[in-house]
mmCIF file of the N, C-alpha and C atoms, coordinates in Angstrom:
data_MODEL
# 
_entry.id   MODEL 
# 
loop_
_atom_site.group_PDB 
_atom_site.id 
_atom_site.type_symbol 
_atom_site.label_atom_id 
_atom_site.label_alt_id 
_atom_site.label_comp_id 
_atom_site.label_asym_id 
_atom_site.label_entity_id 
_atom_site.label_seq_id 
_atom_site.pdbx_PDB_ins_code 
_atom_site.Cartn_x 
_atom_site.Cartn_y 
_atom_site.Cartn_z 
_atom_site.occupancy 
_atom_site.B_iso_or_equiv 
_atom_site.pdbx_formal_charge 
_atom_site.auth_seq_id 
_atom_site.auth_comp_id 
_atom_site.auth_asym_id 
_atom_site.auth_atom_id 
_atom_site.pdbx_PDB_model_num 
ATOM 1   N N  . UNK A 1 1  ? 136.504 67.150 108.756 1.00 0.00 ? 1  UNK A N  1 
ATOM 2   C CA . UNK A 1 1  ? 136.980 67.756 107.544 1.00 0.00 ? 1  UNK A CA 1 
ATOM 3   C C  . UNK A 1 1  ? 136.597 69.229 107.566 1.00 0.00 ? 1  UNK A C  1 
ATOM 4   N N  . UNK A 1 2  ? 137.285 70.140 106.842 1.00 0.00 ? 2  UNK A N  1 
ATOM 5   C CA . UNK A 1 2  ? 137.355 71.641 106.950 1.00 0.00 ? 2  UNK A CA 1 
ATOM 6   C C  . UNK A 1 2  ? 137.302 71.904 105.481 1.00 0.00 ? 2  UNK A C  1 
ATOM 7   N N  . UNK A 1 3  ? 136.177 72.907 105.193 1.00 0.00 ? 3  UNK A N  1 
ATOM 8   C CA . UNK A 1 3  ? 135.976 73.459 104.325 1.00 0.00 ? 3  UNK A CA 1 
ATOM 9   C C  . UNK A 1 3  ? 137.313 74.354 103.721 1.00 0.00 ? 3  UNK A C  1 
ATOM 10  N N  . UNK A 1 4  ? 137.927 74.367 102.121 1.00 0.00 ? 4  UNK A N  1 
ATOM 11  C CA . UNK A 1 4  ? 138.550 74.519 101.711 1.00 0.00 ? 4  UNK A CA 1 
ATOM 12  C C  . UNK A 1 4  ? 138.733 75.990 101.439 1.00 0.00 ? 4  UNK A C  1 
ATOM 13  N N  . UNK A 1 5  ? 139.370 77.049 102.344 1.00 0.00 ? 5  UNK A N  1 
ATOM 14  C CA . UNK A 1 5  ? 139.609 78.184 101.880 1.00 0.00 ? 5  UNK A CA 1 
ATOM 15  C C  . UNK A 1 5  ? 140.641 78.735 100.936 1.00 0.00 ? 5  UNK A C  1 
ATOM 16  N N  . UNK A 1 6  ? 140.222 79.234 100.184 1.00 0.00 ? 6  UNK A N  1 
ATOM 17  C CA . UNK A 1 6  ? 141.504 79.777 98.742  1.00 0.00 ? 6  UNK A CA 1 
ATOM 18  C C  . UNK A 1 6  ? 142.091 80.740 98.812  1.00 0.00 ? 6  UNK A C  1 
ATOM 19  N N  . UNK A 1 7  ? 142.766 81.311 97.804  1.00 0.00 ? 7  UNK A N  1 
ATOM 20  C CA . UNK A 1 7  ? 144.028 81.880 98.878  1.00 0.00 ? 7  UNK A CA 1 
ATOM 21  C C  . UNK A 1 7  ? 143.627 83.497 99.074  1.00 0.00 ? 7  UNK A C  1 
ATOM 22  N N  . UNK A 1 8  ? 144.032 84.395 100.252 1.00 0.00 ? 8  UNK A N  1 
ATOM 23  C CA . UNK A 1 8  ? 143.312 85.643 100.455 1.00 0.00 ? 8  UNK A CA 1 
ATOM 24  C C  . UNK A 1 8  ? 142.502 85.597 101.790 1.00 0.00 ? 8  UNK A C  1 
ATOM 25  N N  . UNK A 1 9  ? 141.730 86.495 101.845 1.00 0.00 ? 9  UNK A N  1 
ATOM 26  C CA . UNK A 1 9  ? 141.368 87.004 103.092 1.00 0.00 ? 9  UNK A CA 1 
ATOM 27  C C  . UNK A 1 9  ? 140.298 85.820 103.545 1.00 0.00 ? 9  UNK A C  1 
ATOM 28  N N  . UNK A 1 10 ? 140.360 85.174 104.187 1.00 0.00 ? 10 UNK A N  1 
ATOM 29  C CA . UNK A 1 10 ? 139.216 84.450 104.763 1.00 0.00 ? 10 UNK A CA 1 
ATOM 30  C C  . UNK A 1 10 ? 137.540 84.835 104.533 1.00 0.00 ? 10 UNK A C  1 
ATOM 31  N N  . UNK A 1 11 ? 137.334 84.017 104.185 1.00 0.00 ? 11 UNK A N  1 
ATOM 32  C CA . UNK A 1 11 ? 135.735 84.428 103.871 1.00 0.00 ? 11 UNK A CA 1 
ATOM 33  C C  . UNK A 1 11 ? 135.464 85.154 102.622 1.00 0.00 ? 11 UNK A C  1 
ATOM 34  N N  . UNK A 1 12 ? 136.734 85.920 101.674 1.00 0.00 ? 12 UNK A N  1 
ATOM 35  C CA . UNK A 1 12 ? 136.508 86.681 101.065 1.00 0.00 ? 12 UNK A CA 1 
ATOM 36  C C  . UNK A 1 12 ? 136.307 85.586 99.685  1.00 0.00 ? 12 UNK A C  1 
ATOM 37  N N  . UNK A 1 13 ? 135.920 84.667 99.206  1.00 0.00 ? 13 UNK A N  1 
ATOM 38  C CA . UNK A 1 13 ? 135.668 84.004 98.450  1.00 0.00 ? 13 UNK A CA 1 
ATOM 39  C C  . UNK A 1 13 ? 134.146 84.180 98.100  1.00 0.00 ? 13 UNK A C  1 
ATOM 40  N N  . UNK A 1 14 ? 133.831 85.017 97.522  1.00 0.00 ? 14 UNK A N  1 
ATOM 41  C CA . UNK A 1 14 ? 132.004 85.040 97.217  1.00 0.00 ? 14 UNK A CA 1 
ATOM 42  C C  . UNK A 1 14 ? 131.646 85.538 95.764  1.00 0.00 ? 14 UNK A C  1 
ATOM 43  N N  . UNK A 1 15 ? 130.675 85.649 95.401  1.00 0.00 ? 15 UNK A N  1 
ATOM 44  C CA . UNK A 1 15 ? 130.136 85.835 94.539  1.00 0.00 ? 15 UNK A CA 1 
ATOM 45  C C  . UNK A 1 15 ? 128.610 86.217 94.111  1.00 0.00 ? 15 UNK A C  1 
ATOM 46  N N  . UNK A 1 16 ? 128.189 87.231 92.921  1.00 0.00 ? 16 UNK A N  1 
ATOM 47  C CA . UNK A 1 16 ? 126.797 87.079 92.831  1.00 0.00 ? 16 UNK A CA 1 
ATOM 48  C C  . UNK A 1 16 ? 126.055 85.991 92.803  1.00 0.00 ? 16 UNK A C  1 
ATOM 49  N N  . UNK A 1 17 ? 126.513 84.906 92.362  1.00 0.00 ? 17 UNK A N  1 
ATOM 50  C CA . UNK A 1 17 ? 125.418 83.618 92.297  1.00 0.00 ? 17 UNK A CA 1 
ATOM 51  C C  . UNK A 1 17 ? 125.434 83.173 93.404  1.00 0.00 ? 17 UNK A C  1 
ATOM 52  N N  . UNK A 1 18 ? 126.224 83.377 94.260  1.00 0.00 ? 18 UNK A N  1 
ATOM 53  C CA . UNK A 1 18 ? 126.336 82.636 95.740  1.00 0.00 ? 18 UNK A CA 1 
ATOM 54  C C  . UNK A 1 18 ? 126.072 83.538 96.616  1.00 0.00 ? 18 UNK A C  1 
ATOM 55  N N  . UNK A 1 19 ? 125.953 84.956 96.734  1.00 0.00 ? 19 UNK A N  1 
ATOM 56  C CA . UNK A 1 19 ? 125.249 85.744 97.737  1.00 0.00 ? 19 UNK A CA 1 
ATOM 57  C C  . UNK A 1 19 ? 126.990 85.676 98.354  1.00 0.00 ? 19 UNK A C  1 
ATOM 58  N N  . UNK A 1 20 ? 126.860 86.089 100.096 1.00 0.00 ? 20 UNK A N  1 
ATOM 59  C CA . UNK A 1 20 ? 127.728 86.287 100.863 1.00 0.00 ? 20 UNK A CA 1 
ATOM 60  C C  . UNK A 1 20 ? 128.075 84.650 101.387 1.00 0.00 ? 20 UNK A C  1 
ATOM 61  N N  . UNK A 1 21 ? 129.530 84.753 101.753 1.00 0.00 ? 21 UNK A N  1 
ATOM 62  C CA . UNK A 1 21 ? 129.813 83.692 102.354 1.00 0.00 ? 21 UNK A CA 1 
ATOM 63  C C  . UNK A 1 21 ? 130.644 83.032 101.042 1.00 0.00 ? 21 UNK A C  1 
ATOM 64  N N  . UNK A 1 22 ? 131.237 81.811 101.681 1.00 0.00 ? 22 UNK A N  1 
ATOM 65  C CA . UNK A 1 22 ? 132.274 81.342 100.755 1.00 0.00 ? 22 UNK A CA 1 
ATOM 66  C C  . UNK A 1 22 ? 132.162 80.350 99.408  1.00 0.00 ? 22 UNK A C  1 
ATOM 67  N N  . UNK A 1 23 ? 132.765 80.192 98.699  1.00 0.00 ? 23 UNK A N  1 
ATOM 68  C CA . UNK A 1 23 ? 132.032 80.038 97.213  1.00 0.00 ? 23 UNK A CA 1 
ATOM 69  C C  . UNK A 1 23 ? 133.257 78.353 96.646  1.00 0.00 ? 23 UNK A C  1 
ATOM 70  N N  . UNK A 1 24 ? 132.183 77.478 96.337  1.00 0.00 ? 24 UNK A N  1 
ATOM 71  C CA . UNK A 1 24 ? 133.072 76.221 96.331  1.00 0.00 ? 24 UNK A CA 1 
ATOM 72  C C  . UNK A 1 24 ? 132.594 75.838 94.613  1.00 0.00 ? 24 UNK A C  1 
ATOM 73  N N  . UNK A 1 25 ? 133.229 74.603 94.488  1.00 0.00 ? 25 UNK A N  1 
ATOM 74  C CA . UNK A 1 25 ? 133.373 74.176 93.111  1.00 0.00 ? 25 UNK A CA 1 
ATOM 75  C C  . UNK A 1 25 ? 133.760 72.844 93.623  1.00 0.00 ? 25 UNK A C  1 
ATOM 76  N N  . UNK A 1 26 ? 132.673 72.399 92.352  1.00 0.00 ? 26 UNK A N  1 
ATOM 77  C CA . UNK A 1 26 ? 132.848 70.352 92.806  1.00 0.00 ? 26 UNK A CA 1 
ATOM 78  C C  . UNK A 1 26 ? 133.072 69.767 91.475  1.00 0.00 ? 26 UNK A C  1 
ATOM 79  N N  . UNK A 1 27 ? 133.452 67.919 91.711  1.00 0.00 ? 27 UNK A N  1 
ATOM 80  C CA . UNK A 1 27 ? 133.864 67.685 90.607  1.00 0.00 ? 27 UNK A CA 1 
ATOM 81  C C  . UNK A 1 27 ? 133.002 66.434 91.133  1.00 0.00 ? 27 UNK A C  1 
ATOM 82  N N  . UNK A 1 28 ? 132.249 65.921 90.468  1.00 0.00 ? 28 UNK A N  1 
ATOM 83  C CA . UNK A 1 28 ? 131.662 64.834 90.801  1.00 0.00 ? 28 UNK A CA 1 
ATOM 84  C C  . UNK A 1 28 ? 131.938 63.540 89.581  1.00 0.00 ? 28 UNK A C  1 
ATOM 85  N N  . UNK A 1 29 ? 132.444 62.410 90.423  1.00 0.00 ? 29 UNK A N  1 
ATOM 86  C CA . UNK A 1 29 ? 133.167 61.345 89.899  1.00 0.00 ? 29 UNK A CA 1 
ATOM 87  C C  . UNK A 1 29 ? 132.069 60.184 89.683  1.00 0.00 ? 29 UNK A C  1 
ATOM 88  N N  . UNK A 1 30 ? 131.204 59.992 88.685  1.00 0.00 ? 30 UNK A N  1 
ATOM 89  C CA . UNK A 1 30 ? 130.434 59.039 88.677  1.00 0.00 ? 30 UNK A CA 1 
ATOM 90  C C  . UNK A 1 30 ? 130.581 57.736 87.740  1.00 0.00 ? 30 UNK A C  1 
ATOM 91  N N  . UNK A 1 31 ? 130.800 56.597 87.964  1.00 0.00 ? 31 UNK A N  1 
ATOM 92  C CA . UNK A 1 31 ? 131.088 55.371 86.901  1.00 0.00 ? 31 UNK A CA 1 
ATOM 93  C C  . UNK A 1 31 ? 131.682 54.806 87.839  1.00 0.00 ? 31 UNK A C  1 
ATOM 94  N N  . UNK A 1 32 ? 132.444 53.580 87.129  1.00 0.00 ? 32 UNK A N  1 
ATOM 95  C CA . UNK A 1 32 ? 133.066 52.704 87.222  1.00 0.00 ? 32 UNK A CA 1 
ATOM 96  C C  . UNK A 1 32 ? 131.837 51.380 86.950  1.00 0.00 ? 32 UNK A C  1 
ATOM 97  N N  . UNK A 1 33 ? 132.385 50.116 87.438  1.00 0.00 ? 33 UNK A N  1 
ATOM 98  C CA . UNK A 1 33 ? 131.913 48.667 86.920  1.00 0.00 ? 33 UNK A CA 1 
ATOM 99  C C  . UNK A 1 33 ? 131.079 48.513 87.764  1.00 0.00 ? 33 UNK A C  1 
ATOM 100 N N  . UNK A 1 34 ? 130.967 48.753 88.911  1.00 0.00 ? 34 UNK A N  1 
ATOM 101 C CA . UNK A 1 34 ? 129.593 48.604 89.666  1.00 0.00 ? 34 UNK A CA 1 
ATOM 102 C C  . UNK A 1 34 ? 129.040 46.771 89.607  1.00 0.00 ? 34 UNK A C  1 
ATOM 103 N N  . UNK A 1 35 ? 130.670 46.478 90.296  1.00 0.00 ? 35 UNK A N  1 
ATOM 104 C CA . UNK A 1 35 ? 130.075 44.566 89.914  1.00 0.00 ? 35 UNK A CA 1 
ATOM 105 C C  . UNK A 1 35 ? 129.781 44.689 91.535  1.00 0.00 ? 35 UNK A C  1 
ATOM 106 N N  . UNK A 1 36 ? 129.476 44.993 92.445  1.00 0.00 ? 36 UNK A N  1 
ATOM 107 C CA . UNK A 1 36 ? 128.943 44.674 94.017  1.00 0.00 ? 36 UNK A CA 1 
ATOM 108 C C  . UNK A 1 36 ? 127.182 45.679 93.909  1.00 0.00 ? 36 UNK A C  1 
ATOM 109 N N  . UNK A 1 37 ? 127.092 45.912 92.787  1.00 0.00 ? 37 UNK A N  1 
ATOM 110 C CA . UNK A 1 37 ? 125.489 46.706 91.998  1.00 0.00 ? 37 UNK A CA 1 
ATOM 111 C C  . UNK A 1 37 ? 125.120 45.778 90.984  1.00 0.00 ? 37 UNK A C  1 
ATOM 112 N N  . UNK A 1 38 ? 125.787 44.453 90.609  1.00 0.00 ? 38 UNK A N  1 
ATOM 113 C CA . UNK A 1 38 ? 125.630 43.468 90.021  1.00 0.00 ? 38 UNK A CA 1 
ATOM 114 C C  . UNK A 1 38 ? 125.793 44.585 88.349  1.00 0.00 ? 38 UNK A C  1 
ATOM 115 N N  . UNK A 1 39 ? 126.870 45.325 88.239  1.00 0.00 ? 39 UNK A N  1 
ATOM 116 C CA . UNK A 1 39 ? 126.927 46.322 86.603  1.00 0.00 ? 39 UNK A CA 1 
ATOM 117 C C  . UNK A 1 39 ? 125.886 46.925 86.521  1.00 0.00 ? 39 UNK A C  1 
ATOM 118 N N  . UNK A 1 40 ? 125.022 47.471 87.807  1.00 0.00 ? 40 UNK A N  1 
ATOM 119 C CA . UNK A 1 40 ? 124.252 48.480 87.376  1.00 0.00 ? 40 UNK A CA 1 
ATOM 120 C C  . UNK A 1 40 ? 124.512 50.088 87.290  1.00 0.00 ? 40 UNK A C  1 
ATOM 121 N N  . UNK A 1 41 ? 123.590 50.688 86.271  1.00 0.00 ? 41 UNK A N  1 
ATOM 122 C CA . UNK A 1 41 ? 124.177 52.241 86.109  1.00 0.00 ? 41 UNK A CA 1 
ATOM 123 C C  . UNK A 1 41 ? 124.303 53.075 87.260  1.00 0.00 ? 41 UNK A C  1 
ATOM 124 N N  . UNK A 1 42 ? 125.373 53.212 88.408  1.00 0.00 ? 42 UNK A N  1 
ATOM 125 C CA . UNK A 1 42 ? 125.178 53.595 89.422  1.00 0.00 ? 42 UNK A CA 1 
ATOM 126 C C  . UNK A 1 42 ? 124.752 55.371 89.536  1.00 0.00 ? 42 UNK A C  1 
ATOM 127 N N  . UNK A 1 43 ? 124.739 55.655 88.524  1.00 0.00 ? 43 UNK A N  1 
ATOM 128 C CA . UNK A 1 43 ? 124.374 57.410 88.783  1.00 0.00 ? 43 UNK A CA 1 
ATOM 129 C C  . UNK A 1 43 ? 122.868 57.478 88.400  1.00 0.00 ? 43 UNK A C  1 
ATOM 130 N N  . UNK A 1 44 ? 122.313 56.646 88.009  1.00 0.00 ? 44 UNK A N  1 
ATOM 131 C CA . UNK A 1 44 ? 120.927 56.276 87.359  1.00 0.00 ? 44 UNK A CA 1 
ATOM 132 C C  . UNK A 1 44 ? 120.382 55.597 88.822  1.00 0.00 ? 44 UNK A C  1 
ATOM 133 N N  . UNK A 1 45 ? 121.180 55.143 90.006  1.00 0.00 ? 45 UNK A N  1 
ATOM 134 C CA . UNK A 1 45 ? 120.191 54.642 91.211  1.00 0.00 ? 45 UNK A CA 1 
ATOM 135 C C  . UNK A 1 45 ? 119.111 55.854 91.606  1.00 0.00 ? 45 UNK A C  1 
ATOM 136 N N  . UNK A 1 46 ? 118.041 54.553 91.647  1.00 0.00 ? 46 UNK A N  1 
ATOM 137 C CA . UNK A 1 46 ? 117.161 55.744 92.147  1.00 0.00 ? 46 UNK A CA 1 
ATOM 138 C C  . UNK A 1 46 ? 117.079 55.716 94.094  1.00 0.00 ? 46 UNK A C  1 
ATOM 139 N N  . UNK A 1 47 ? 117.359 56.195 94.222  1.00 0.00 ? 47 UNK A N  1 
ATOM 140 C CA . UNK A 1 47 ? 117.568 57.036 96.137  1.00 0.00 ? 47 UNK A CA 1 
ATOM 141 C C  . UNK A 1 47 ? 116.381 57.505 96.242  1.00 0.00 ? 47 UNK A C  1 
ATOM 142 N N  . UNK A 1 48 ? 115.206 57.267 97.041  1.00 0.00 ? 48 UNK A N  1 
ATOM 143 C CA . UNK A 1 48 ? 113.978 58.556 97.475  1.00 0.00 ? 48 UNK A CA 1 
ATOM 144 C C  . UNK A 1 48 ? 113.782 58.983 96.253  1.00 0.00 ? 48 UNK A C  1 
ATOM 145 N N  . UNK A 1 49 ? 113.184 57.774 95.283  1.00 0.00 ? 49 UNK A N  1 
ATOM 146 C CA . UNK A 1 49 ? 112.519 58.508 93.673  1.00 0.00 ? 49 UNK A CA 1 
ATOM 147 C C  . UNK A 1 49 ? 113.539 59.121 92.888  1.00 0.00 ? 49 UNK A C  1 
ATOM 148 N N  . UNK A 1 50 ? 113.957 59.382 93.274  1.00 0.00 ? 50 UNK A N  1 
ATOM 149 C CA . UNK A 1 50 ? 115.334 60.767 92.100  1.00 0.00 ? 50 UNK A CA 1 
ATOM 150 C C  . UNK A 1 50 ? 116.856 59.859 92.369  1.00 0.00 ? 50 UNK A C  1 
ATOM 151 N N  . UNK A 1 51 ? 117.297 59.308 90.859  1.00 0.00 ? 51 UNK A N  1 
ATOM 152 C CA . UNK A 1 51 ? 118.334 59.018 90.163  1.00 0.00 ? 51 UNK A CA 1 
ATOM 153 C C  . UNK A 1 51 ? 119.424 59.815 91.310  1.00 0.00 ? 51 UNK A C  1 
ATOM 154 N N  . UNK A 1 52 ? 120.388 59.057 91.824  1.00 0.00 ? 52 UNK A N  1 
ATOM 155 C CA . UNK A 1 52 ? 121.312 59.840 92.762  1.00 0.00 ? 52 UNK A CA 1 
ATOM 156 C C  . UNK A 1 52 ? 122.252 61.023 91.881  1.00 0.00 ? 52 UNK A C  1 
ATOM 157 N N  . UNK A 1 53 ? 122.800 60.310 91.100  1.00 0.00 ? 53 UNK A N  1 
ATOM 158 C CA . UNK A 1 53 ? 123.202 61.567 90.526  1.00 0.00 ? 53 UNK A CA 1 
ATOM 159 C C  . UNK A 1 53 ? 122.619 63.123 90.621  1.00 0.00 ? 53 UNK A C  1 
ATOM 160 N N  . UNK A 1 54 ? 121.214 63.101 90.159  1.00 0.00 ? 54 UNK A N  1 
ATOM 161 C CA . UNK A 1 54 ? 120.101 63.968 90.409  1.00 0.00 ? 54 UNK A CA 1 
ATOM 162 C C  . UNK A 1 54 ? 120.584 64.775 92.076  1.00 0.00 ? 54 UNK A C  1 
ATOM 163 N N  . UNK A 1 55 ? 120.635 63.601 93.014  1.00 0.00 ? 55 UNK A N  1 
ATOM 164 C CA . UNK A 1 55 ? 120.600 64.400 94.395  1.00 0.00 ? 55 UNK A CA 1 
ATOM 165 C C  . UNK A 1 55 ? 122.348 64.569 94.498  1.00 0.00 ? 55 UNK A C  1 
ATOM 166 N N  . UNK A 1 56 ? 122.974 64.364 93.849  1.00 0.00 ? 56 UNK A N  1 
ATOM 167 C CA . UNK A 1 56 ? 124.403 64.553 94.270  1.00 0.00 ? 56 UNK A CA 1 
ATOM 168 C C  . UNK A 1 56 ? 124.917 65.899 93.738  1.00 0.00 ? 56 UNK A C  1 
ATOM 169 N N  . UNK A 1 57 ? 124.032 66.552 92.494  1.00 0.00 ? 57 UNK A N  1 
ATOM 170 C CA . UNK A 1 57 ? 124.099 67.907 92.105  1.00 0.00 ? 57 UNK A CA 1 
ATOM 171 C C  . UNK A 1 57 ? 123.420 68.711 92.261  1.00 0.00 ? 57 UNK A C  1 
ATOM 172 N N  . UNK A 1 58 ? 122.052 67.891 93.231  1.00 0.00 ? 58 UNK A N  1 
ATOM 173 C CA . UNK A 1 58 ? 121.251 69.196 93.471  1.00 0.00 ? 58 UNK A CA 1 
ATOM 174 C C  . UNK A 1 58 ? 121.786 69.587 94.862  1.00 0.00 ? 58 UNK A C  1 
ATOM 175 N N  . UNK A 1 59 ? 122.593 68.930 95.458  1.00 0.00 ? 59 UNK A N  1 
ATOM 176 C CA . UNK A 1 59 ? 123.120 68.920 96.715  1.00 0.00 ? 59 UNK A CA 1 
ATOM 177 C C  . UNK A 1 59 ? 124.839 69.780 96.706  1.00 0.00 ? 59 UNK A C  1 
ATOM 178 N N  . UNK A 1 60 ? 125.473 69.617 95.343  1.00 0.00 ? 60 UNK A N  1 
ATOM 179 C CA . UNK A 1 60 ? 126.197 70.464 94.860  1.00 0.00 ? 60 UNK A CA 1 
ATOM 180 C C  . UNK A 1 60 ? 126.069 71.775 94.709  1.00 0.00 ? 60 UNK A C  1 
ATOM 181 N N  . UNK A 1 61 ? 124.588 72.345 93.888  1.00 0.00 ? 61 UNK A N  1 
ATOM 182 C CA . UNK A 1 61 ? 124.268 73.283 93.999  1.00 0.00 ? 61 UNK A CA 1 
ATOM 183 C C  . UNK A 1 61 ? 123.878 74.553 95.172  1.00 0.00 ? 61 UNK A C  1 
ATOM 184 N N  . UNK A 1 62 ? 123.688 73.691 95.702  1.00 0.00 ? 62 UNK A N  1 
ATOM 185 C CA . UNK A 1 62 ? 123.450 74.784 97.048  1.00 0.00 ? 62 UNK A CA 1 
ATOM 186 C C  . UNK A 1 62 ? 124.421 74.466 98.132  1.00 0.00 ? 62 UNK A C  1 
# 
């Protein structure tokens, strides 16, 4: 998979909060019924201590 460039000069996607280099935006899809989690809150799993959700936006963030 290939990182999503927008439209314009290559690379030229940046910003102050992001320093140099190219600048993304996420949409993170969390829910549904979670019956193979037996209906558990799947963004509330805890992964390595921290609620995944937790690592799925701190992993967004940077």
């Amino acid at each position: 998979m290939t990182a999503y460039q927008p439209p314009g000069e290559p690379g030229a996607a940046t910003g102050p909060a992001h320093g140099p280099g190219p600048r993304y935006d996420a949409v993170v899809l969390a829910g549904g019924a979670a019956r193979r989690l037996g209906g558990t809150d799947k963004p509330g799993v805890r992964v390595g201590g921290r609620p995944l959700l937790d690592r799925v936006l701190a992993a967004c963030a940077t």
